[in-house]
C-alpha positions as CSV (number, residue, x, y, z in Angstrom):
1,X,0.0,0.0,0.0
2,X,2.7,2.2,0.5
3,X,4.8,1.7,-2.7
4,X,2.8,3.8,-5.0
5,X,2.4,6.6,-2.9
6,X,6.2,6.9,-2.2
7,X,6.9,8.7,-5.6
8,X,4.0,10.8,-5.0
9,X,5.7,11.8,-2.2
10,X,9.0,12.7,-3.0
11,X,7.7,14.9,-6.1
12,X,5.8,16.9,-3.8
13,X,8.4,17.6,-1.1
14,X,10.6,18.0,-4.3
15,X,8.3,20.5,-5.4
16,X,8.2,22.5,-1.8
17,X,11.8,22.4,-1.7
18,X,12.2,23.8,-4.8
19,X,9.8,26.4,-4.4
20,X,10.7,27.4,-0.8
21,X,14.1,27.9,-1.4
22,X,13.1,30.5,-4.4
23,X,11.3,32.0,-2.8
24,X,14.1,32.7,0.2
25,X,16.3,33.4,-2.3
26,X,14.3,35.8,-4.6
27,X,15.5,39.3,-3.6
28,X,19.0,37.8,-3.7
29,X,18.9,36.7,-7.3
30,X,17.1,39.7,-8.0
31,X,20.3,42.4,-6.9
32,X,22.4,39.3,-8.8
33,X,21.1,39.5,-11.8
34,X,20.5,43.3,-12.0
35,X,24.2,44.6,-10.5
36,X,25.1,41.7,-13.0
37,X,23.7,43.8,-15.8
38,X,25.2,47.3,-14.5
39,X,28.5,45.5,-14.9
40,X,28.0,44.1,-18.5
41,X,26.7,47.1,-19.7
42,X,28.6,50.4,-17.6
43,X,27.6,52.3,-20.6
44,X,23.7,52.4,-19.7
45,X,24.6,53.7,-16.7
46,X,27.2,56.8,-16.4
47,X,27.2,57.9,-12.8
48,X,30.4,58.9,-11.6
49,X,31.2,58.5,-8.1
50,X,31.4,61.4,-5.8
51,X,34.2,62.7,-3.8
52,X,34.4,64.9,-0.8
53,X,37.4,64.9,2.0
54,X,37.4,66.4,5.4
55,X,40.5,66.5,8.0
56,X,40.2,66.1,11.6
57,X,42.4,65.6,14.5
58,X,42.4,62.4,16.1
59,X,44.4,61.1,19.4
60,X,46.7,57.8,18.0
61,X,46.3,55.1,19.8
62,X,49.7,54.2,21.4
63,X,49.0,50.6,21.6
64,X,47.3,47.8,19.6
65,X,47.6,45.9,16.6
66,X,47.3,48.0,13.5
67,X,43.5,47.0,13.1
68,X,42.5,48.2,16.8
69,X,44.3,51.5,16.3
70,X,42.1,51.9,13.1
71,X,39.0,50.8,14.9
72,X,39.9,53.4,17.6
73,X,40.5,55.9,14.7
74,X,36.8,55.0,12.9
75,X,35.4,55.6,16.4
76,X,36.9,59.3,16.3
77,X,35.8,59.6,13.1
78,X,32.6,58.2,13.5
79,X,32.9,56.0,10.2
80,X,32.1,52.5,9.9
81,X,33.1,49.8,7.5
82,X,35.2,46.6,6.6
83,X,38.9,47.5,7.7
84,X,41.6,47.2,5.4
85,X,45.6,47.5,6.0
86,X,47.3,47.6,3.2
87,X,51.7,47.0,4.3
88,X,53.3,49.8,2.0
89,X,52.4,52.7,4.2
90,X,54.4,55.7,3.7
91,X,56.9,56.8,6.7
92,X,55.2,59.1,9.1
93,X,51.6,57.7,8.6
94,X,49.1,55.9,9.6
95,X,47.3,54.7,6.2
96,X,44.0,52.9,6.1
97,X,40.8,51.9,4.0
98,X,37.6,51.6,5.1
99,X,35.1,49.8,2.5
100,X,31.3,49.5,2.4
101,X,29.9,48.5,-0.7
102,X,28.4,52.1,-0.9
103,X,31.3,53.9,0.0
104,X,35.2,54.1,-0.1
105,X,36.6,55.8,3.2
106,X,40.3,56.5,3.0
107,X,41.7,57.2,6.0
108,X,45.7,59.1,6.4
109,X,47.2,60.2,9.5
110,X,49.6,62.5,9.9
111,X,51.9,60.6,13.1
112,X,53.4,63.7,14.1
113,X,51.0,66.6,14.1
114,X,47.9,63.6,14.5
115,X,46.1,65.1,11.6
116,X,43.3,62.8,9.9
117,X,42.7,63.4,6.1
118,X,39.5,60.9,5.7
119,X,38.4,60.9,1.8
120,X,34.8,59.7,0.9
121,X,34.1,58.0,-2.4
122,X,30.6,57.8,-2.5
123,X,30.0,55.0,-5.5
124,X,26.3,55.9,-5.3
125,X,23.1,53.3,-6.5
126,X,24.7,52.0,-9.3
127,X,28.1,51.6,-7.9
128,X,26.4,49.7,-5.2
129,X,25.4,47.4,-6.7
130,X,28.6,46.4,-9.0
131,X,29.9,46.4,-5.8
132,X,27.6,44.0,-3.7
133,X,27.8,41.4,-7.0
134,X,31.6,41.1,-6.0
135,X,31.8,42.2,-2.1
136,X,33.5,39.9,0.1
137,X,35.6,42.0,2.2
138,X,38.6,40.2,1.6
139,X,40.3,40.2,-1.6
140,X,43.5,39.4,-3.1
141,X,44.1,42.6,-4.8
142,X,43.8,44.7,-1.7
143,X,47.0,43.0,-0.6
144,X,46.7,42.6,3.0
145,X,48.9,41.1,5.3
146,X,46.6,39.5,7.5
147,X,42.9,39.3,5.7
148,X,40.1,39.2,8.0
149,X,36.7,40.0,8.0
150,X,36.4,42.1,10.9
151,X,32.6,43.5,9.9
152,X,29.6,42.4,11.3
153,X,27.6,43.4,8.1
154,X,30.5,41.9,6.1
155,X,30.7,38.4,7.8
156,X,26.9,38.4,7.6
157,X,26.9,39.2,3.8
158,X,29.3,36.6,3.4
159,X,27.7,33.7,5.3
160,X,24.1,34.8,2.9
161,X,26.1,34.6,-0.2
162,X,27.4,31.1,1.2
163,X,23.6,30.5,1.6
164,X,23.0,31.5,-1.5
165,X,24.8,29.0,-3.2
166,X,24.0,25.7,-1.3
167,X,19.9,27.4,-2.1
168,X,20.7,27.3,-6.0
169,X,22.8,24.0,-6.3
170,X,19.7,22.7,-4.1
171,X,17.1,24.0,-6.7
172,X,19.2,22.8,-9.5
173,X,18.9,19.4,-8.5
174,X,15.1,19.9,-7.8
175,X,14.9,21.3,-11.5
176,X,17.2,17.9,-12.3
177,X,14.6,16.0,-11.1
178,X,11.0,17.6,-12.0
179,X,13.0,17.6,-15.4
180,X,13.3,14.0,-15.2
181,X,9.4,13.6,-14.5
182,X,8.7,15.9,-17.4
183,X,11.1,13.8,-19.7
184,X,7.9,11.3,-19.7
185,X,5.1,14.0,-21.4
186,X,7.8,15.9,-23.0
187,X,10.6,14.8,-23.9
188,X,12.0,16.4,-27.0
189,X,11.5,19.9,-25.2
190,X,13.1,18.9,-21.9
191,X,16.0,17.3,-23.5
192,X,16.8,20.3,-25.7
193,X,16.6,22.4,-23.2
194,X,19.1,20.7,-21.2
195,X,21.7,19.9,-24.1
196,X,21.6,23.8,-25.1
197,X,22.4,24.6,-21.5
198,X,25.6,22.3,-21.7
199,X,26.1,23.7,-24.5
200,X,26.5,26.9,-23.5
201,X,28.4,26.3,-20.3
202,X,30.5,24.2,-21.9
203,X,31.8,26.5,-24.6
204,X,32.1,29.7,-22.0
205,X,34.1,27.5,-19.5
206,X,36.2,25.6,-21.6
207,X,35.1,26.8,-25.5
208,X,36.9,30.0,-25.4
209,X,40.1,28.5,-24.2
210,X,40.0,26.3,-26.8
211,X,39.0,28.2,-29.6
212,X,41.9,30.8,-28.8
């Protein structure tokens, strides 16, 4: 008795599956796909950021790694953000970035008159999102000694992203398998549909290598 009800049942929870976790992940794909678009196409878009810079005199920590004296700095400053250190700073100053992915804050202090120059690049909507398609806070061109997320907002972003991707590899096997059930009413469309999408994955991955 319970035999043909079993694949009754996995279709269905196959089905909730597929659609809970699109729904969860809706919003997510959305800012995806659009800031995917701003970054294909700059040219639609031609918003340049916008700079201002302000100075302001800060009391250097004496102490601390370099990351708590630029957390003690922010403070001062009363700017928040993802930290970054970068180990070519100039003699006499205390050089830091803080990054959001709506704003640049460059941070410079003068050691011996404890002068802070803090520059703002604001990248504005559609800089935002290039920059959330890409954000991680840690990256190897920032060339950090010690890379860290040391952000709440940043560590959160990054665990969601990691979400993300478990949520579509887990709805691309539910779409594997309602595929599957379809391949028994249609299966000329479902196969061709699949084929053209290795297809194309094949020749972006591997084609273009190939095909110098």
């Amino acid at each position: 008795m319970d035999t043909p009800r079993q694949p009754a049942s996995v279709k269905k929870w196959n089905r909730r599956i597929h659609i809970w976790f699109g729904l969860y992940m809706l919003l997510f794909l959305w800012v995806i796909a659009v800031s995917g678009l701003v970054m294909n196409h700059p040219d639609w878009f031609n918003v340049q950021p916008v700079r201002t810079s302000v100075e302001q005199t800060v009391m250097m920590p004496e102490a601390g790694t370099d990351l708590e004296k630029a957390t003690d700095i922010m403070d001062q400053l009363g700017i928040t953000g993802e930290v970054l250190i970068r180990g070519n700073t100039p003699e006499g100053k205390f050089n830091f970035t803080c990054v959001r992915p709506n704003l640049r804050q460059f941070v410079s202090v003068d050691l011996a008159t404890f002068s802070a120059t803090l520059q703002l690049v604001d990248l504005q909507l559609i800089g935002t999102l290039s920059d959330l398609h890409t954000f991680t806070g840690i990256r190897g061109i920032y060339r950090e000694p010690n890379s860290i997320r040391d952000w709440l907002p940043t560590r959160i972003w990054s665990f969601g992203m990691d979400a993300i991707a478990i949520g579509v590899i887990l709805m691309v096997l539910t779409s594997l398998y309602m595929g599957w059930q379809r391949l028994r009413v249609h299966p000329i469309g479902s196969m061709v549909s699949f084929a053209l999408g290795i297809i194309v994955t094949v020749y972006f991955m591997w084609g273009l290598t190939w095909l110098g």
